[in-house]
N, C-alpha and C positions, 0 to 999 in steps of 0.2 A: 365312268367319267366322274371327277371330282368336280367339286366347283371352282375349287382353288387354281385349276388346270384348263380355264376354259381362257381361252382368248382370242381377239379379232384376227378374222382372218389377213396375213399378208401383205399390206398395201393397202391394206383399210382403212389403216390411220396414219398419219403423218402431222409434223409436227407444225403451229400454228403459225403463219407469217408473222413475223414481227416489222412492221414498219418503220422507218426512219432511226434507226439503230446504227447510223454509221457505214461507211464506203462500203466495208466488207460483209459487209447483209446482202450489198447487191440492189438494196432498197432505200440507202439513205439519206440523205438531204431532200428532195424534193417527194420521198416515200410514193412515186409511181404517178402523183398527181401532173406532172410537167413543170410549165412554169406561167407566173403571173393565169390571171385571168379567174372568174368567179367559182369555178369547180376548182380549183385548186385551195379556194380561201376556206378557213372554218368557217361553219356557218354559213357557205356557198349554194344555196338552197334558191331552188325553182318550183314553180309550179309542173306536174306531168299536162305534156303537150306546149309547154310553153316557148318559144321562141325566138326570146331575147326580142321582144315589141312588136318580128314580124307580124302579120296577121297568119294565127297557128293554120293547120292542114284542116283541122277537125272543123273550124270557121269557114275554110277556103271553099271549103266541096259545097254545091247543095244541095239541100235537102233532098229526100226521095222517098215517096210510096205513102203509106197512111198509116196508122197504126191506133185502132178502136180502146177508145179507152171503155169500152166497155164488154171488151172481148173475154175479161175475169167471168164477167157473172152469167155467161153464155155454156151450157154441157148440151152432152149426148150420152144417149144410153142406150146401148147395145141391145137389141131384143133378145138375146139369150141372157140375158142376167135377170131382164122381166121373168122368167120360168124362176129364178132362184129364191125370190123373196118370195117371204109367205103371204097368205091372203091370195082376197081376188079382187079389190078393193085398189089400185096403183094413185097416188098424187104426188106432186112435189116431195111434202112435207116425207112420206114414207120414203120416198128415194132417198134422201139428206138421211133420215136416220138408219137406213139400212150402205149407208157409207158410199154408195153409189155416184152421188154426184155432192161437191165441193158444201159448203155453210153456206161461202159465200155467192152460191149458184141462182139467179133469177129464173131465167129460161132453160128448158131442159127441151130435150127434141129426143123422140125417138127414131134409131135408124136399122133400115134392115142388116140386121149381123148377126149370125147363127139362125137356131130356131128357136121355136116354141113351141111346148106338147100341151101345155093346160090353157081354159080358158083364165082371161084376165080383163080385170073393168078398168081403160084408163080414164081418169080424172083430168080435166084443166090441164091434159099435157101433147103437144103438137106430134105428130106423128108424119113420117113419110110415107108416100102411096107403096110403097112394097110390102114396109113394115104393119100397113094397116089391114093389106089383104092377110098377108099371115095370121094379124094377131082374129081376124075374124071367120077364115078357113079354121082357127083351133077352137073356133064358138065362143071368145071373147068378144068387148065392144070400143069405141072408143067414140069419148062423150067433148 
């Protein structure tokens, strides 16, 4: 293969429309826009959603359901990844810098998922009743 010799395949490319070029374009005088009216004009420009004054759809509905604006700084952390970090020592702060859970994480919650083989000390971090029998069947504690 040269390079000189490579080209698009077949129907790949075709040539650009040219608008308002005259009867025999197929596209000329009014170049596909119609006639009269604000989409037609340069500079015919709306806002997205907007409705020419109606009150829009996205105004019309109402609202629904809740959404926590503090559900950012809310993680979980899987009890088989507790086995992964080093130490026996677990806080926040260790989960944050072994990548575990987000910077911007306040609450972190441990939950039963996987296992655990080593004992592990959690620190200042909430655990679920499943997860806390495990991590204390492996001769770990949670403080």
């Amino acid at each position: 293969m040269q390079l000189n010799s490579i080209k698009p395949a077949p129907g790949a490319k075709h040539p650009k429309r040219r608008v308002g070029r005259g009867i025999g374009s197929g596209l000329g005088k009014t170049a596909g826009r119609g006639h009269k009216g604000q989409k037609s004009r340069a500079g015919g420009f709306h806002k997205i959603g907007f409705e020419g004054g109606q009150m829009p759809l996205q105004r019309r509905l109402p609202k629904r359901g809740f959404v926590s604006p503090t559900k950012k700084n809310d993680a979980e952390v899987r009890l088989s990844a507790l086995g992964r970090i080093p130490g026996d020592t677990i806080d926040i702060l260790i989960l944050k810098q072994a990548g575990l859970v987000s910077g911007s994480a306040l609450n972190v919650k441990v939950i039963l998922s996987g296992k655990i083989e080593r004992a592990v000390k959690l620190q200042g971090i909430p655990v679920t009743k499943g997860a806390k029998a495990a991590i204390e069947a492996a001769g770990g504690s949670v403080e």
